[in-house]
Structure formats: C-alpha cells, structure tokens
C-alpha positions in Angstrom: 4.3 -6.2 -3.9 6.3 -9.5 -3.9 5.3 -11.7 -1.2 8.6 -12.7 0.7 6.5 -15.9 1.9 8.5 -18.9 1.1 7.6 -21.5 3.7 4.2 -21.4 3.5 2.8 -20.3 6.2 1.1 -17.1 6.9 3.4 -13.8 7.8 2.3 -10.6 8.6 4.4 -8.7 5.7 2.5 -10.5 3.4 -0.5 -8.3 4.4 -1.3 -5.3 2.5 -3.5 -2.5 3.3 -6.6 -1.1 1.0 -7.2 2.7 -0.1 -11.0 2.3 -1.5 -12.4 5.1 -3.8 -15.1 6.2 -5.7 -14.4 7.7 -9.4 -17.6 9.3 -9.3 -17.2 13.5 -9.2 -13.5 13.3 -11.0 -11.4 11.5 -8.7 -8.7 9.8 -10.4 -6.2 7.5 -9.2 -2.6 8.2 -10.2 -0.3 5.9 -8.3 -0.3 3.2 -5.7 3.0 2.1 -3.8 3.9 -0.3 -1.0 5.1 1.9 2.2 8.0 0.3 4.0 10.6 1.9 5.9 14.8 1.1 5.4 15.2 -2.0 2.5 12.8 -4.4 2.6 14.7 -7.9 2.4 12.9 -10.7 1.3 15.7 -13.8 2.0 15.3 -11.6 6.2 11.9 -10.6 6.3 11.6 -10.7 10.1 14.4 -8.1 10.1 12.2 -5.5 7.4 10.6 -2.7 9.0 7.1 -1.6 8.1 5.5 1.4 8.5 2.3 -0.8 10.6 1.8 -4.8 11.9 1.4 -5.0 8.1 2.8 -3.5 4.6 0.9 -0.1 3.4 0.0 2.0 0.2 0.3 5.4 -0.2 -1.5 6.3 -3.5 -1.6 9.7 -4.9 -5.1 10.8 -6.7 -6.0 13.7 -9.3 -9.5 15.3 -8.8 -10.8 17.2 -11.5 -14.2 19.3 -12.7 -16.3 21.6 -10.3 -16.2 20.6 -6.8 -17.6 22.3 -3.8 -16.4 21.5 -0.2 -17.7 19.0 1.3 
C-alpha cells in the first residue's frame, strides 16, 4: 500500500491491519491485498472510503497435507 501521507503528519489511512499466521501444519500464504471500498484517491484522501477507522488485508491461504479438525 502507498501511503497517501504527504504533509507529514499522522492519518488514519496510513494504518494498515495485520493477518498473523503460522506455516507450521501446511498453511500457505497465497495473496495479501489492501481492502478499500470505491477508488481510493491519494491527492483526497479524506474523501476515500475504507472498509474500518483504518486500511485492511484480505489475504487468501492454501492448506495442505493431513489435517484433522480442530
């Protein structure tokens, strides 16, 4: 993600949320993307909106081997 920040000073779009994982038992990460809803601008940022008080990820993960529920 681009931060839109050009004066400085702290904005909440610059934020990002975190999506921890372990790799342990096959769990593989396949893609990570910045949520944000309509176009986000970055010259307007107060007009962007976003999905929370601050950008998100959605990431998409593979799992493979023998797993049992849990």
């Amino acid at each position: 993600m681009l931060s839109t920040n050009t004066n400085e000073k702290p904005e909440p779009q610059d934020r990002i949320g975190y999506v921890d994982y372990n790799t342990t038992g096959g769990l593989k990460l396949v893609s990570s993307d910045t949520l944000t809803l309509g176009w986000p601008s970055a010259t307007n940022p107060s007009g962007n909106s976003w999905a929370s008080d601050h950008a998100a990820v959605v990431s998409r993960f593979s799992v493979s081997g023998n797993h049992k529920g849990h």
